[in-house]
C-alpha positions in Angstrom: -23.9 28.6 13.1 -21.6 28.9 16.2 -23.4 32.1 17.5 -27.2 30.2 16.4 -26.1 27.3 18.8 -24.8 29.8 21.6 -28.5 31.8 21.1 -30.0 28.5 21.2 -28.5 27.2 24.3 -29.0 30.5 26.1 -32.9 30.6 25.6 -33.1 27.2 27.0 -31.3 27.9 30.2 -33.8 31.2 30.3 -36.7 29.2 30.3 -35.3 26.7 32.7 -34.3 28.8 35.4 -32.7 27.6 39.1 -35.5 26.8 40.6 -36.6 28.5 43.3 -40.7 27.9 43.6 -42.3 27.3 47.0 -43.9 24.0 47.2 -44.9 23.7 51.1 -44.4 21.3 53.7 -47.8 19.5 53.4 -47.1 18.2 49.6 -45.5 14.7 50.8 -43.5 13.5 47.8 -42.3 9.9 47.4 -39.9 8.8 44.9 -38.8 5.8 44.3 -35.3 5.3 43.0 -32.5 7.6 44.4 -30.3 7.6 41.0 -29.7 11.0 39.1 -33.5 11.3 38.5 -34.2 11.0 41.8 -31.4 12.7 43.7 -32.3 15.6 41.6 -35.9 15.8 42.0 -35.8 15.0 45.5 -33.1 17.9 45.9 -35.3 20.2 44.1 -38.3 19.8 45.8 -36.6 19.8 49.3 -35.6 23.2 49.1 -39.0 23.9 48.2 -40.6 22.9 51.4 -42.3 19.7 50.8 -42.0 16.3 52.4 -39.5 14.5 50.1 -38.8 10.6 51.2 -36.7 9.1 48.4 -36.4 5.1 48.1 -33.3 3.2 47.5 -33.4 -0.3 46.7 -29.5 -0.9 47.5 -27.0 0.9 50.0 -24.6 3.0 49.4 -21.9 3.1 48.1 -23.7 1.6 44.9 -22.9 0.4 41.6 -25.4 1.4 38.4 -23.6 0.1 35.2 -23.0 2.9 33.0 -20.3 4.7 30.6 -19.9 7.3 33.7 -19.8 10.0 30.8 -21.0 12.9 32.3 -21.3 15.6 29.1 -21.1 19.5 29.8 -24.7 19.5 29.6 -24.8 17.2 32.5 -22.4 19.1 34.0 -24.5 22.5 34.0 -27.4 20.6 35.7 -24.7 19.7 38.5 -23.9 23.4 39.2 -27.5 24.3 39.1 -27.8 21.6 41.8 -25.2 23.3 43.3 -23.7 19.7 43.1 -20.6 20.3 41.8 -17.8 19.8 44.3 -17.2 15.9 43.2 -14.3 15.1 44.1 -11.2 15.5 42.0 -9.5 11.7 43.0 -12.7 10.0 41.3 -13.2 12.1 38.5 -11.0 12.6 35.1 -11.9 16.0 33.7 -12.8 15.6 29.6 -12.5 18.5 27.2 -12.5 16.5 23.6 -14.0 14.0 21.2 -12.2 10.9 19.7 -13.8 8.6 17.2 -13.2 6.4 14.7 -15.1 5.1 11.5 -15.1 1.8 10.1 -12.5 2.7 7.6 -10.2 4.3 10.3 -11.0 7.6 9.3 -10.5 9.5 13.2 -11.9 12.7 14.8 -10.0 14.1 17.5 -11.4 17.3 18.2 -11.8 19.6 21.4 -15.9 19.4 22.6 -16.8 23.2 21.5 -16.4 25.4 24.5 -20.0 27.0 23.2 -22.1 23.8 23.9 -22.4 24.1 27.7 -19.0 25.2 28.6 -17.4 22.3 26.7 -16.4 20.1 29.5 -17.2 17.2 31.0 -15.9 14.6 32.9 -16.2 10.5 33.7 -16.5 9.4 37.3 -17.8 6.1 38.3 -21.4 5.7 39.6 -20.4 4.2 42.8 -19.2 8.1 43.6 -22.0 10.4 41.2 -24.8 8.6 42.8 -23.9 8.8 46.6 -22.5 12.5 46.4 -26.0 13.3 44.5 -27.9 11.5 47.0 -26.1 13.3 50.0 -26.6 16.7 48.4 -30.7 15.5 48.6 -30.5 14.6 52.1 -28.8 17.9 53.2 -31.3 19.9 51.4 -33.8 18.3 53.7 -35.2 14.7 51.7 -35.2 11.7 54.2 -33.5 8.9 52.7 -34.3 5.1 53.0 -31.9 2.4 51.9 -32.5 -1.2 51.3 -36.6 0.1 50.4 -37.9 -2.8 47.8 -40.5 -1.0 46.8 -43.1 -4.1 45.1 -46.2 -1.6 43.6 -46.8 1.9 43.2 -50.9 2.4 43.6 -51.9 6.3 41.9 -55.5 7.5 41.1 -57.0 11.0 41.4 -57.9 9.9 44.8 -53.8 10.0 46.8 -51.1 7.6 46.2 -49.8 5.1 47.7 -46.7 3.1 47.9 -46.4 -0.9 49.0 -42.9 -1.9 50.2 -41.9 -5.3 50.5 -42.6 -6.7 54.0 -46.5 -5.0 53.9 -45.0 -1.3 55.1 -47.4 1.4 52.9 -46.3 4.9 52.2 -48.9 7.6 51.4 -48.0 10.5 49.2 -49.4 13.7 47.6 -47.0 12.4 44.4 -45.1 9.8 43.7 -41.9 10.2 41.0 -40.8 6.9 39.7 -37.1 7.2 38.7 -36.4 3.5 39.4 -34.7 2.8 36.0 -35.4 0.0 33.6 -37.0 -2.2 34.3 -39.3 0.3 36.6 -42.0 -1.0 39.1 -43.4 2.6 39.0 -43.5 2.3 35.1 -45.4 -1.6 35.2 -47.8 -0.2 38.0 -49.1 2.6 35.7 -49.5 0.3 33.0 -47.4 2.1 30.9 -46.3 -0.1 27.6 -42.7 -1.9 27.5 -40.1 0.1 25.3 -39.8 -1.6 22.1 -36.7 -3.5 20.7 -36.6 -1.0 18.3 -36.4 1.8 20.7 -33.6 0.1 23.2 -30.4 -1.0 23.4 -28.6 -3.6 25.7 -24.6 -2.6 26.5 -21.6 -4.4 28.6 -19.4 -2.7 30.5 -16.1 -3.1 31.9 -13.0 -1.8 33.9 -9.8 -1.7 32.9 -7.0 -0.8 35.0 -2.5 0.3 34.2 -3.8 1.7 30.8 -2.2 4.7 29.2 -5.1 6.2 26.5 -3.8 7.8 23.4 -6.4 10.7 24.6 -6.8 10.6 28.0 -9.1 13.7 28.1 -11.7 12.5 25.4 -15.1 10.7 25.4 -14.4 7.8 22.7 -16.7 6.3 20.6 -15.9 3.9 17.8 -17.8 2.1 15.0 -15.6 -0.3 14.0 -16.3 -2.1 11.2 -16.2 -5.6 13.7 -18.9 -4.0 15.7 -21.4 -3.0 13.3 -24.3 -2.1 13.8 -22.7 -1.9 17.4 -20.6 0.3 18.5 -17.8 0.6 21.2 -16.7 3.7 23.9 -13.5 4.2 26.2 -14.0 6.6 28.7 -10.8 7.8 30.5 -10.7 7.1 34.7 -8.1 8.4 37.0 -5.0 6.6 37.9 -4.4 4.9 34.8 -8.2 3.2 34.8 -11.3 3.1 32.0 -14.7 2.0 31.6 -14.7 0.3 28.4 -18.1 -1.2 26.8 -20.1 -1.9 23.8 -23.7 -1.4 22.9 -26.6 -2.3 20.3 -29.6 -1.7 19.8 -32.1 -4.7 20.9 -33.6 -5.8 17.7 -30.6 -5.4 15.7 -28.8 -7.6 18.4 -31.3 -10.4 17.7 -30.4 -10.4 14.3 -26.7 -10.1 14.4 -27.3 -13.3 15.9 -23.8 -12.1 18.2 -23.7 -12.1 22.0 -22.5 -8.8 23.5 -20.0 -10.6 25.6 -17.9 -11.6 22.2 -18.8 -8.3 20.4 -16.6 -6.4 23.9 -14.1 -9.2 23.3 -13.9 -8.5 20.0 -13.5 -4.7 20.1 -10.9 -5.1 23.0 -9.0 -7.6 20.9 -8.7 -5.9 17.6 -5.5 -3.8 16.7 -7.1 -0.8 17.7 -8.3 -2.6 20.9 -5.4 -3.3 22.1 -3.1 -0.5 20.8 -5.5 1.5 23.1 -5.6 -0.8 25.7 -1.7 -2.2 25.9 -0.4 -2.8 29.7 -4.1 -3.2 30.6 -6.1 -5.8 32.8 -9.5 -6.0 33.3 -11.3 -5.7 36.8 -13.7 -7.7 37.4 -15.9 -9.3 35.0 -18.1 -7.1 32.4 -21.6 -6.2 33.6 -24.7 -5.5 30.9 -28.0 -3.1 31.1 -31.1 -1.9 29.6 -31.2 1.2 27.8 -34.5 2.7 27.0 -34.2 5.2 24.3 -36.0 8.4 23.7 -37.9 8.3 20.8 -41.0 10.2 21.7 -42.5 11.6 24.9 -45.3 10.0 25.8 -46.5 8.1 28.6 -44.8 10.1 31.7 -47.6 11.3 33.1 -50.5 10.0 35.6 -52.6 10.8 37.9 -50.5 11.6 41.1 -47.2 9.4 39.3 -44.8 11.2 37.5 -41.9 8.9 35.2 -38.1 10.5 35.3 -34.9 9.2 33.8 -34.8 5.7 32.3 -37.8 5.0 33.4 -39.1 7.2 31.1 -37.4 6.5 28.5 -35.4 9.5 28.8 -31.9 8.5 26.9 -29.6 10.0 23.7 -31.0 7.4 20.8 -27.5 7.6 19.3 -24.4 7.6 22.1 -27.1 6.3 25.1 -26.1 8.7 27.3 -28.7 9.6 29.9 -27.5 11.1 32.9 -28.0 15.0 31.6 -31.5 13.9 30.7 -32.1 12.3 34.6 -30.8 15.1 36.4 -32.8 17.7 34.1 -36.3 16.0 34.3 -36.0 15.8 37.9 -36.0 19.7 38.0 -38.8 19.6 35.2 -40.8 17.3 37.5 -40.0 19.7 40.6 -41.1 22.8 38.7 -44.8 20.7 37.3 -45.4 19.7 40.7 -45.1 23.4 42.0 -47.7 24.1 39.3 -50.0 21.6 40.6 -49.5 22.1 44.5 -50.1 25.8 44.0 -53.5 25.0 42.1 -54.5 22.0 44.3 -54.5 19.4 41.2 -52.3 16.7 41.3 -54.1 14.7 38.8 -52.6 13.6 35.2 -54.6 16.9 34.4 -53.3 19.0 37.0 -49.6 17.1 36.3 -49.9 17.5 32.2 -47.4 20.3 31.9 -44.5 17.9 32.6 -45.3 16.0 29.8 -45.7 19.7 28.1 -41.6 20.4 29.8 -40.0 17.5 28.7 -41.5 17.4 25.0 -40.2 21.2 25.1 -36.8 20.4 26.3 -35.9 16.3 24.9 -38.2 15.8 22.0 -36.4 17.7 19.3 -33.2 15.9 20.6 -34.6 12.9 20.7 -36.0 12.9 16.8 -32.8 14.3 15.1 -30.4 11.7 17.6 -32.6 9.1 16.5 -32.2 9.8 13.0 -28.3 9.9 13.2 -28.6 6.3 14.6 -30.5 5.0 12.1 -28.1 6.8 9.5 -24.9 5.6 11.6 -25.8 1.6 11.1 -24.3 2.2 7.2 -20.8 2.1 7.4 -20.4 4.6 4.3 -22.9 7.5 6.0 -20.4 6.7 9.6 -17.2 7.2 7.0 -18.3 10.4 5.6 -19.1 12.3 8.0 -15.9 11.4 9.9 -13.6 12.2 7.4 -15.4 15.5 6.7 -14.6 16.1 10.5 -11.3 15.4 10.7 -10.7 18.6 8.6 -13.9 20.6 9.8 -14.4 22.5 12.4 -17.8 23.5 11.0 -18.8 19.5 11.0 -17.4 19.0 14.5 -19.6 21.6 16.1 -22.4 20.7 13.9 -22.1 17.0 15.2 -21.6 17.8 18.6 -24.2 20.6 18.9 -26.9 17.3 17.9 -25.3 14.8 20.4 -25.5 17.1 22.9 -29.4 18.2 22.6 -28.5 21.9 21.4 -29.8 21.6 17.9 -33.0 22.4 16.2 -32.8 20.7 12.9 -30.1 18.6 11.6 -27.3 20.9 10.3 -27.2 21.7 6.7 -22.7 20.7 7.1 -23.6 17.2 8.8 -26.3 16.5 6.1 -23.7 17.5 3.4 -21.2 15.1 5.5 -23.0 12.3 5.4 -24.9 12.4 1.9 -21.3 13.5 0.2 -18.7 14.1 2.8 -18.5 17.4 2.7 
């Protein structure tokens, strides 16, 4: 299975190569939203020649709440950037897995070195975001701060982009990767995400902690925040972003406020046994997660969606800063096709739509079907406690969480039917 996953991986990076295509400086590109999406695109497309003015709402230094999980997968895309060089202070290096099921059955397992290298790292957003950004602007995209951007107008004819105070931007394309809720996404009339297919989470900081696996991505179903669950992601200098997530319609029914479901996970033994010496910083902060059910509804004439604004996150851990960073070079290499054939209609655009069904859908259909399987306590219980002892479950497992997966493997389906 280990060398299937390796084979796997290996004809995906093949078929999304660094990218190298020639654009030209007349396509003027304008996209709104200078988060991993946008950084990425905008970086892309720079080296490529065109015209590349990429829209911040804020300034930087920014915050964007978040786990600030970034997975090996994520971390390839940042050496294919050539974005890489983060700086060491800000970031705590991860090489493992820790998890916990209701019954306290743990997994504490290394992340297999043959999914994308097998290390990651957490680094706030405040630092991912700017150093992205700065790698667009040396590779030649112009960057506005403090651009409220109130309507995105697209039709075969051009594009145009309204800012608030009456300034209009014209554009060849425009790439909305301003998040959820997106002003790109309303303007194109694209339907809301359904409670179904999001999530809400809260997030906070803690600081003077000392993690029982400071070099882990943690996630926890514990049987008090069901069908919720919980993460601790390790931080430098004795910090961690610590938060708790739903999904929207089954928060509704819980009839539980998020605020008391992160007090009640911070609180518990296992809480607090984690967590002992701590203090928070600051008070928690929530956001909207889109999930990636299907892809549809990312391309327009002349508007392309990227990131969260396209719905583009992991149904099951929410993760969604890989997916961001590799749509923006999908978007890069579409609009490539279409400058070099002189279409940049939803026609002349369709082979995004065509890239990111290729590269997310699969992930998205077999992550959305552990989700659904993980809100019964007994499925979450089985196949932890057949991974505390497999190795052949972990990588199975992981190999699906991380978008490297085909099919659901035969081990975890044996796991969480019998606990194999």
């Amino acid at each position: 299975m280990r060398r299937s996953i390796t084979r796997i991986i290996r004809a995906r990076e093949q078929a999304i190569p660094n990218y190298n295509s020639n654009v030209g400086d007349s396509v003027r590109v304008v996209v709104v939203g200078a988060g991993p999406a946008g950084s990425s695109a905008a970086t892309f497309l720079a080296r490529a020649g065109a015209q590349v003015t990429l829209l911040e709402r804020a300034h930087f230094p920014r915050d964007k709440v978040c786990g600030d999980g970034c997975t090996p997968r994520g971390t390839r895309m940042l050496n294919i950037l050539g974005a890489a060089d983060l700086p060491a202070r800000h970031a705590a290096p991860v090489d493992a897995f820790f998890s916990r099921s209701p019954a306290g059955y743990t997994v504490d397992a290394p992340l297999p070195a043959e999914l994308y290298g097998g290390k990651g790292f957490v680094i706030p957003r405040t630092i991912l975001d700017e150093h992205l950004v700065r790698v667009a602007t040396r590779a030649g995209a112009q960057l506005r701060e403090g651009a409220h951007v109130e309507a995105v107008e697209a039709g075969v004819a051009g594009a145009k982009v309204r800012l608030r105070g009456g300034e209009v931007l014209d554009a060849e394309v425009v790439l909305g990767c301003d998040g959820s809720p997106s002003v790109a996404r309303r303007s194109a009339a694209a339907p809301d995400f359904s409670p179904s297919w999001s999530a809400f989470a809260l997030r906070v900081y803690y600081d003077g902690v000392v993690l029982s696996h400071p070099r882990a991505f943690g996630l926890f179903w514990e049987k008090e925040l069901l069908p919720g669950y919980a993460w601790i992601f390790p931080l430098p200098q004795g910090r961690a972003n610590v938060g708790v997530g739903m999904r929207a319609d089954l928060l509704g029914r819980a009839k539980v406020q998020l605020p008391e479901l992160l007090d009640r996970f911070c609180g518990s033994a296992f809480g607090r046994r984690e967590l002992a010496g701590g203090r928070r910083l600051g008070k928690p902060l929530g956001h909207h997660l889109p999930f990636g059910g299907r892809v549809a509804h990312v391309t327009f004439d002349r508007l392309l969606l990227l990131g969260d604004a396209a719905g583009f996150v992991n149904p099951l851990t929410g993760e969604g800063i890989e997916l961001a960073l590799e749509s923006g070079q999908l978007a890069a290499e579409t609009i490539a096709e279409a400058a070099a054939a002189g279409d940049f209609s939803a026609r002349g655009l369709a082979g995004y739509t065509r890239r990111c069904r290729e590269r997310f859908e699969t992930s998205f259909r077999l992550n959305g079907r552990l989700m659904q399987m993980f809100q019964h306590p007994r499925v979450v219980d089985r196949v932890a406690r057949a991974a505390q002892d497999s190795r052949g479950v972990q990588v199975a497992l992981a190999s699906v969480m991380l978008g490297a997966s085909r099919r659901l493997p035969a081990r975890l389906w044996l796991a969480a039917a019998l606990g194999l």
